[in-house]
C-alpha positions as CSV (number, residue, x, y, z in Angstrom):
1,X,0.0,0.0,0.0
2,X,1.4,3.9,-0.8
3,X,2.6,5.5,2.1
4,X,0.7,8.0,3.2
5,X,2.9,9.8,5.8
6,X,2.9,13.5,5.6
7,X,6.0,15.9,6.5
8,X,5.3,20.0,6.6
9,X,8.5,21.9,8.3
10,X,9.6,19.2,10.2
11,X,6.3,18.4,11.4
12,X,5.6,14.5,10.6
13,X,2.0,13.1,10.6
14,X,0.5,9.8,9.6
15,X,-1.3,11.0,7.2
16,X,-2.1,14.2,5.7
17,X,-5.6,14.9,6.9
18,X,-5.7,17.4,9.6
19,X,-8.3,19.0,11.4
20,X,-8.2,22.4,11.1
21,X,-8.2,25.0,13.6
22,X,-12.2,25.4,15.1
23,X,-15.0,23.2,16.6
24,X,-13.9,20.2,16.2
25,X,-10.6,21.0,18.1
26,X,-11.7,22.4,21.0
27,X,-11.0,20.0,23.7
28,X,-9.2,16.8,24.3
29,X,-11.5,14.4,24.1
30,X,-12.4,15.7,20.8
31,X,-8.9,15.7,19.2
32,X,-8.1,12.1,20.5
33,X,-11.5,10.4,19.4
34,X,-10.4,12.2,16.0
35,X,-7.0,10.8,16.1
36,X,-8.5,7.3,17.4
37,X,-10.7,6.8,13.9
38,X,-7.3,8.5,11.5
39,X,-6.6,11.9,11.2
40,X,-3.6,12.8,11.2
41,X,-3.3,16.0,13.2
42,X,-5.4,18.4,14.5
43,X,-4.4,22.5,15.0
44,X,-6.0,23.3,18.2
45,X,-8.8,25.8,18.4
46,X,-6.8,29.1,18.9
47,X,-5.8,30.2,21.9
48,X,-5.8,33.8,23.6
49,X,-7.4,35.1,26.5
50,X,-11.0,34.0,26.9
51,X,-13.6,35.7,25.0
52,X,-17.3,35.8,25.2
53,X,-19.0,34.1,21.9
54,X,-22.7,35.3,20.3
55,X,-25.7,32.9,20.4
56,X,-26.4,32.1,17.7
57,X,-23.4,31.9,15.7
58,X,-23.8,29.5,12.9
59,X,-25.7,30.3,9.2
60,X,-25.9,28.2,6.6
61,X,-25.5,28.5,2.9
62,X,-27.8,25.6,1.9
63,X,-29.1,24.3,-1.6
64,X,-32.4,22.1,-2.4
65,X,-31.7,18.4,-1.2
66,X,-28.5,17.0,0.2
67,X,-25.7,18.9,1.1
68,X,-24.0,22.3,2.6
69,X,-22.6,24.9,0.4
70,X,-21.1,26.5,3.3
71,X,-20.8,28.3,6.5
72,X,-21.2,31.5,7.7
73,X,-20.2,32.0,11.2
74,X,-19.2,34.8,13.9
75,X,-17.5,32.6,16.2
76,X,-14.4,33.7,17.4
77,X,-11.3,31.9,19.3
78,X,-11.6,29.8,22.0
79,X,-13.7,31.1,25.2
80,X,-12.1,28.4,27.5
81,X,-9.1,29.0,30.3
82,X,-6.0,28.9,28.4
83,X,-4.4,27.1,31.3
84,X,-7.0,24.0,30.3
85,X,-6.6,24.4,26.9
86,X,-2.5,24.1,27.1
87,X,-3.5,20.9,29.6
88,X,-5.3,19.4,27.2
89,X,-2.7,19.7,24.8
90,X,-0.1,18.7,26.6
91,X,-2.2,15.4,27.7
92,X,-3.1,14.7,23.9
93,X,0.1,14.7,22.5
94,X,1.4,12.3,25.6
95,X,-1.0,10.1,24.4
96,X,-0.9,10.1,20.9
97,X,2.9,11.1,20.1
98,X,3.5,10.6,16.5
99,X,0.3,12.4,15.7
100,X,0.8,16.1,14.6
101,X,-0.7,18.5,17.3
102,X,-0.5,22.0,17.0
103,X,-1.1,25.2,18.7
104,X,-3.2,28.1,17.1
105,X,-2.1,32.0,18.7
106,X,-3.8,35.1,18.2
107,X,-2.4,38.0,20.6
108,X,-2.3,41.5,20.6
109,X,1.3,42.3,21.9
110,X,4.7,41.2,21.9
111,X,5.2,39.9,25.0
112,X,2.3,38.0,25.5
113,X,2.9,36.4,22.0
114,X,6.2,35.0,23.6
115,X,4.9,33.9,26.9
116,X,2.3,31.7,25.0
117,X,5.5,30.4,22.5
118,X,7.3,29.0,25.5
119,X,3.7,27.9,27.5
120,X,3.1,25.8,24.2
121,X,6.7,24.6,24.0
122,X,6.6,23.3,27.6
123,X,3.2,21.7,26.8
124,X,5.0,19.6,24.0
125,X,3.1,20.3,21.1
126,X,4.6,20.2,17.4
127,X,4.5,23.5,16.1
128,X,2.9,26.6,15.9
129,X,0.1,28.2,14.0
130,X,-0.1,32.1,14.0
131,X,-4.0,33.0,13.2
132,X,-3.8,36.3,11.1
133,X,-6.7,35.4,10.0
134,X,-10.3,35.5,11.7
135,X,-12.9,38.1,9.6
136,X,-14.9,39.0,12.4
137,X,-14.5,40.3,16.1
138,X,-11.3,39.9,17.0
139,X,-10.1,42.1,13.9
140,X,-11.7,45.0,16.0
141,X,-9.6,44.3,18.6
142,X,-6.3,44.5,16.9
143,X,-6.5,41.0,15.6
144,X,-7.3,38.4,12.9
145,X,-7.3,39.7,9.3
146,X,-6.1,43.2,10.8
147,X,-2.6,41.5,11.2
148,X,-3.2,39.4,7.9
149,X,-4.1,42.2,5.4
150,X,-0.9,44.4,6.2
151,X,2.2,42.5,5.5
152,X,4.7,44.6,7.4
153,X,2.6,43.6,10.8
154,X,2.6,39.7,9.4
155,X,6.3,40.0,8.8
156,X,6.8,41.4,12.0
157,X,5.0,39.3,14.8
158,X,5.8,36.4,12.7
159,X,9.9,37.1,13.2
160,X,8.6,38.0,16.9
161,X,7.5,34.5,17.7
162,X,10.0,32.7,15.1
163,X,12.6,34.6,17.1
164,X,11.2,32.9,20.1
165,X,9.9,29.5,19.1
166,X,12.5,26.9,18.9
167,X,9.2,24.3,17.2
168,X,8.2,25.1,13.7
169,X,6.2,28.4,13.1
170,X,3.3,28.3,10.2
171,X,1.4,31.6,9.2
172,X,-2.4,31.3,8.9
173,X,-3.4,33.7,5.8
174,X,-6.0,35.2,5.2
175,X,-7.8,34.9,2.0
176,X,-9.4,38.8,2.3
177,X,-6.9,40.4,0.3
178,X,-6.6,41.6,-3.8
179,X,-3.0,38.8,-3.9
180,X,-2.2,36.4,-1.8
181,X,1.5,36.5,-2.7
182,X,2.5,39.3,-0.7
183,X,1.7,38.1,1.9
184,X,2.9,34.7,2.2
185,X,6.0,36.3,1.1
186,X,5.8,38.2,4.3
187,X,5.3,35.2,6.7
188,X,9.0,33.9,4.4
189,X,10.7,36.9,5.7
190,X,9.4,36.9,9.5
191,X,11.0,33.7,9.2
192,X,8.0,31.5,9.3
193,X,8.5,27.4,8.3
194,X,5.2,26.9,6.4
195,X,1.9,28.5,5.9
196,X,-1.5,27.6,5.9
197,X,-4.6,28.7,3.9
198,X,-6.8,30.1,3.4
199,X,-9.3,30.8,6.8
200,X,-12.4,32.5,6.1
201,X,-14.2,34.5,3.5
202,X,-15.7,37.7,4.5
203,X,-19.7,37.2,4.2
204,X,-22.9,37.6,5.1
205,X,-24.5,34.1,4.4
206,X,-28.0,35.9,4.2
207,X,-30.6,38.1,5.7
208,X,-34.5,37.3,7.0
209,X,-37.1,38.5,4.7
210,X,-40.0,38.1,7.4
211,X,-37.7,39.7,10.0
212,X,-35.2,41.9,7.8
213,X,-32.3,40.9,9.8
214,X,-28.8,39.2,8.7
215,X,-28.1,35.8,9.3
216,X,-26.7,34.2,11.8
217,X,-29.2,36.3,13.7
218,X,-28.7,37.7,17.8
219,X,-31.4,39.0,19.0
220,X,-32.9,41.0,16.1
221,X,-29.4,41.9,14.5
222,X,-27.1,40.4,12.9
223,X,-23.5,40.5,11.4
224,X,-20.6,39.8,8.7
225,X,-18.8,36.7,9.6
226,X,-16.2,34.3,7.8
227,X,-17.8,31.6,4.9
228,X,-16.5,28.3,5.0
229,X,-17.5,24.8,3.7
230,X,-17.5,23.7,-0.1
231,X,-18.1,27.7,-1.6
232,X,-14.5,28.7,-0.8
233,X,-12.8,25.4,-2.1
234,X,-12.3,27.2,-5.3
235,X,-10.7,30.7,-3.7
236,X,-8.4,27.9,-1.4
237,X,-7.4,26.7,-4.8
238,X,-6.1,29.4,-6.8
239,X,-4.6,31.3,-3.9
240,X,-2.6,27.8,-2.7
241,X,-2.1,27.7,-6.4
242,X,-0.3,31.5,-6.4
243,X,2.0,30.8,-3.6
244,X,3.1,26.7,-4.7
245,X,3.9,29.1,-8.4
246,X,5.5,31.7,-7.4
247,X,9.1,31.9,-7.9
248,X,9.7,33.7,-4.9
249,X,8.0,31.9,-2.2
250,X,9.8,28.6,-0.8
251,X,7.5,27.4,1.8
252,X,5.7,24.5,2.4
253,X,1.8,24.8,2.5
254,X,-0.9,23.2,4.3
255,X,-4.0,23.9,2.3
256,X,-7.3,24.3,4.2
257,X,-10.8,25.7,2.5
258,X,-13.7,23.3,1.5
259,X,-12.3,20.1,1.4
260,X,-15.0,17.4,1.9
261,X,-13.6,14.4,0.4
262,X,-10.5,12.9,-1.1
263,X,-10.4,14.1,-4.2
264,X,-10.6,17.7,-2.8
265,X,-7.6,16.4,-0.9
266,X,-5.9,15.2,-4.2
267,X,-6.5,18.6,-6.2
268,X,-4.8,20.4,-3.1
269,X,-1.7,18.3,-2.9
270,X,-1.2,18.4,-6.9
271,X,-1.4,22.0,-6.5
272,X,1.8,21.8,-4.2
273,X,0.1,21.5,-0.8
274,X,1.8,19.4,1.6
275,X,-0.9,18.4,4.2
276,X,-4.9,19.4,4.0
277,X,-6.8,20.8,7.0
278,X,-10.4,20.0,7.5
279,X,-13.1,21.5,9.7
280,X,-16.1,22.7,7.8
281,X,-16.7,18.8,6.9
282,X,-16.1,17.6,10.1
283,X,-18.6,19.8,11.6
284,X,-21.5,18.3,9.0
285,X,-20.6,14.7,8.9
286,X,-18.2,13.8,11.7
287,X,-15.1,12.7,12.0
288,X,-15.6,9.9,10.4
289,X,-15.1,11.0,6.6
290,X,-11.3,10.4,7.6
291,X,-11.6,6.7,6.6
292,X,-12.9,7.4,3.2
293,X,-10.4,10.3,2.8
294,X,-7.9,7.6,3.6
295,X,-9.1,4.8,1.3
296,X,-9.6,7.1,-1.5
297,X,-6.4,8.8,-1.5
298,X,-4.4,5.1,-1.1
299,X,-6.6,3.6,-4.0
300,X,-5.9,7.0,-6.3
301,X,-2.1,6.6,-5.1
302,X,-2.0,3.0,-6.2
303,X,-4.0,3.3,-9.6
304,X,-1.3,6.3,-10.6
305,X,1.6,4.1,-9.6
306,X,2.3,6.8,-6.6
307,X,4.2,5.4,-3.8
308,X,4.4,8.2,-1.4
309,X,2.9,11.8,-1.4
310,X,6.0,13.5,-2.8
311,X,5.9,11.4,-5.8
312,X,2.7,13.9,-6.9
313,X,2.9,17.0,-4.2
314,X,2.6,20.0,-6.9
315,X,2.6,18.3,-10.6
316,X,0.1,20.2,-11.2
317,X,1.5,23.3,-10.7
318,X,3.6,23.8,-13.7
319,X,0.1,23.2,-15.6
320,X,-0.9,26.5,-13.8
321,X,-0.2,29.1,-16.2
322,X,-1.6,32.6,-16.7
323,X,-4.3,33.4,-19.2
324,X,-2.3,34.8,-21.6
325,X,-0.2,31.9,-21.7
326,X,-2.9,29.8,-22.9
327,X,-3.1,28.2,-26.9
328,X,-6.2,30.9,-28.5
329,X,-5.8,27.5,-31.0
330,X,-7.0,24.4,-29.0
331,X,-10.3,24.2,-30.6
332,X,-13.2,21.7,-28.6
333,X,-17.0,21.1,-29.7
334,X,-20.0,19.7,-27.9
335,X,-20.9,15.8,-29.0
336,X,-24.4,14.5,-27.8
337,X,-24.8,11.4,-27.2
338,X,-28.2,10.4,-28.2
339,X,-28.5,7.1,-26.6
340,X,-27.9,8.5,-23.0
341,X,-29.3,11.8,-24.3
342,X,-32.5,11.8,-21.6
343,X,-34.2,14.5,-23.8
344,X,-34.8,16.8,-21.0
345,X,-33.8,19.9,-23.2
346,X,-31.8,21.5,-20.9
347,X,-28.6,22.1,-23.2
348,X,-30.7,23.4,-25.3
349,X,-32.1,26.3,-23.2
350,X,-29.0,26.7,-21.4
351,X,-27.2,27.0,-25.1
352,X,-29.8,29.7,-26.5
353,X,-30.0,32.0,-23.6
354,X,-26.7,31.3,-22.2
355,X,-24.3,30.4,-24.4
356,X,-23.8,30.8,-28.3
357,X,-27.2,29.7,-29.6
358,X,-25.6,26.2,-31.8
359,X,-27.7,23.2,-29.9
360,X,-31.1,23.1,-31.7
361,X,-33.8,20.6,-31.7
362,X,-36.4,19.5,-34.0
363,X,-39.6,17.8,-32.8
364,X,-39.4,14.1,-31.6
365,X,-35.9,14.3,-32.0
366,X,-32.7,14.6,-30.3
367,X,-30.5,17.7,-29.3
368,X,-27.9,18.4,-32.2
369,X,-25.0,20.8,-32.0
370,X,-23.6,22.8,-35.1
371,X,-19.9,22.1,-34.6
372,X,-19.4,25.5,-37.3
373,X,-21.3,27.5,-34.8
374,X,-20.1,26.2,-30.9
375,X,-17.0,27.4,-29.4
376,X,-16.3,25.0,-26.5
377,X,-17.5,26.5,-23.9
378,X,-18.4,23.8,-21.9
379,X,-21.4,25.0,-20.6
380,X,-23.9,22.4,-21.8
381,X,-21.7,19.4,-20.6
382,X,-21.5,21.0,-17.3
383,X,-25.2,21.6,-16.9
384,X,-25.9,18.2,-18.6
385,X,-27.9,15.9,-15.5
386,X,-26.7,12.8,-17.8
387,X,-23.2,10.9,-17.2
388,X,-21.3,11.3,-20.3
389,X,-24.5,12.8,-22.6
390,X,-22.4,15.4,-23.7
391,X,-18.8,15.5,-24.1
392,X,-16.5,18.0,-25.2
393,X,-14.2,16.7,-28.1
394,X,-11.3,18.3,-29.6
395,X,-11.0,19.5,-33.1
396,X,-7.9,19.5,-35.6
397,X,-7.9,22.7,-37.1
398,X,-5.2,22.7,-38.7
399,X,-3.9,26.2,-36.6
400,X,0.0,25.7,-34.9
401,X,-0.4,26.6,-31.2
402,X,-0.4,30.5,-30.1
403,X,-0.6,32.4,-27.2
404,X,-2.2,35.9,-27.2
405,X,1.2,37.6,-27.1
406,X,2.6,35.7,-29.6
407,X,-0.5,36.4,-32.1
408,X,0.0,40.3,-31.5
409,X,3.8,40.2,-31.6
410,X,4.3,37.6,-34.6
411,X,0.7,38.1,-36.5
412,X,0.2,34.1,-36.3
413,X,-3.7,33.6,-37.4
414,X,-6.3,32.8,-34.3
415,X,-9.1,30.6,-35.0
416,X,-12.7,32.5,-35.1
417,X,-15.8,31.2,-34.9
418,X,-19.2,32.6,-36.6
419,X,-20.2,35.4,-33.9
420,X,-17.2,35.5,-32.7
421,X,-14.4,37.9,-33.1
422,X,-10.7,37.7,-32.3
């Protein structure tokens, strides 16, 4: 079987499957029934002086039948003593010593940042996670995303506790910011060992119509928060995508934002991500999606002939190119397959009023596409409720390959397309 064992600045784990930094890691006895049925480490809820929490604190980004788009929440860090918390931590990594445990920190000055960097070193745990992250409450107190969004303040508590810790530091980013690059590049200079990302989107999941107040809802007001769950997976992408890229940054990443599954666990790693955090997930199904997360990713391992994680850890990122890199000359089309074609039309309205008007119909017959008219744009097989109905196929046009600045620069033709200019 593929070894699954996960390594992020010196930081070893059985796997890569953490639990990220919230609910689910907010005592002992949750972290250790977690580690008892597989993950791999957990980031403990973070840790700063009790606060006081909103009821209710939880909204939900739903859709019609099964499933969770996201969360919105304004929840903040832990509200429990921190003298338990770093006895709970100390007890769980006693007990469970070659899973990953490590602290999460959010202060507001320098020298309580370095009493809590020697309070978690004496407590034993692995390393350190700096929380420059949270969207919501404690940002107006100096906090969160106010540290994250400026990258002279990340840069500078980060070489603050670096200087101090002798464990590996990571730098929790935040995704609320116009580049992500920056920044990491900041957490590099403070002398940080890794980073993770991203925490959460700034949101407001919704408001009542009956009542007109936001969700999640105290009393009869409400506020932003930070969206989580399956909605930010893609944002988690691309911005894990621009640091793994970028030929300045050096550091390791754990990748946290919407991952529900192995494959989202997969996507992540080939995008240069060296562990996954999950909490979102967790909070909806359990901790028990671990064992599929581990079956899945040994079986996908296996089938590519992948023996360990570093064997595929960023192969996808030199597929990760910008726009204008991209050949204007690959040419696809739609193909309908009428025998699984269900007839329900749908490609045909989404086509007309959505894409480039070349799927028509005739009565009592099947969906047809006029290969001269469609310009790949994927939208039908996307929207397509049939396995395999429609499937995007590509087309020899005879064109050599060309970028966008090579056609302005050199004059090489682009392929057009009726209604569609170049």
């Amino acid at each position: 079987m593929p070894d699954l064992g996960a390594n992020i600045a010196g930081i070893s784990s059985p796997n890569p499957f953490w639990l990220a930094s919230g609910p689910p890691t907010n005592t002992a006895d949750q972290v250790m029934r977690a580690f008892d049925l597989g993950w791999g480490g957990a980031v403990w809820k973070t840790l700063c002086d009790p606060v006081q929490n909103t009821s209710s604190r939880l909204g939900a980004l739903a859709q019609r039948g099964p499933g969770l788009l996201g969360l919105g929440n304004i929840e903040l860090i832990s509200d429990r003593p921190l003298e338990a918390n770093l006895r709970e931590l100390a007890e769980v990594k006693r007990r469970y010593p070659h899973h990953a445990v490590l602290a999460s920190l959010m202060f507001d000055s320098r020298e309580a940042w370095i009493d809590a960097v020697q309070r978690c070193v004496d407590a034993g745990v692995d390393g350190l996670e700096l929380n420059f992250g949270c969207p919501h409450g404690m940002c107006e107190r100096g906090m969160g995303s106010v540290v994250g969004q400026e990258p002279p303040i990340n840069e500078r508590i980060t070489r603050w506790v670096t200087e101090a810790s002798p464990i590996p530091v990571l730098v929790k980013l935040t995704p609320n910011v116009a580049d992500i690059v920056p920044h990491g590049l900041a957490s590099q200079r403070g002398g940080a060992r890794g980073v993770s990302l991203i925490n959460t989107v700034h949101s407001i999941i919704g408001v009542d119509i009956d009542r007109f107040v936001p969700y999640p809802s105290v009393g009869d007001r409400g506020s932003h928060g930070g969206l989580s769950g399956p909605a930010i997976r893609p944002i988690a992408l691309h911005m894990v995508g621009s640091l793994a890229r970028s030929r300045d940054f050096h550091l390791p990443i754990s990748a946290i934002g919407g991952i529900s599954e192995w494959r989202h666990a997969v996507e992540f790693l080939l995008l240069g991500a060296s562990t996954v955090q999950v909490a979102t997930a967790v909070m909806h199904h359990g901790y028990r999606i671990v064992e599929d997360m581990i079956d899945g990713l040994s079986c996908w391992m296996e089938a590519h002939g992948f023996a360990r994680l570093s064997d595929f850890i960023g192969k996808a990122v030199p597929n990760l190119v910008d726009w204008g890199d991209l050949d204007l000359n690959f040419e696809t089309v739609a193909r309908i397959d009428p025998q699984r074609c269900n007839g329900c039309l749908g490609c045909v309205t989404a086509c007309h009023d959505g894409g480039h008007q070349c799927i028509h119909v005739n009565p009592g017959e099947k969906p047809r596409v006029d290969e001269d008219a469609c310009v790949g744009c994927n939208l039908c097989a996307e929207i397509c409720p049939v396995e395999g109905g429609i499937t995007m196929v590509r087309v020899d046009n005879g064109l050599p390959p060309v970028t966008w600045s090579e056609h302005v620069h050199s004059g090489t033709p682009i392929r057009t397309k009726k209604g569609v200019r170049d």
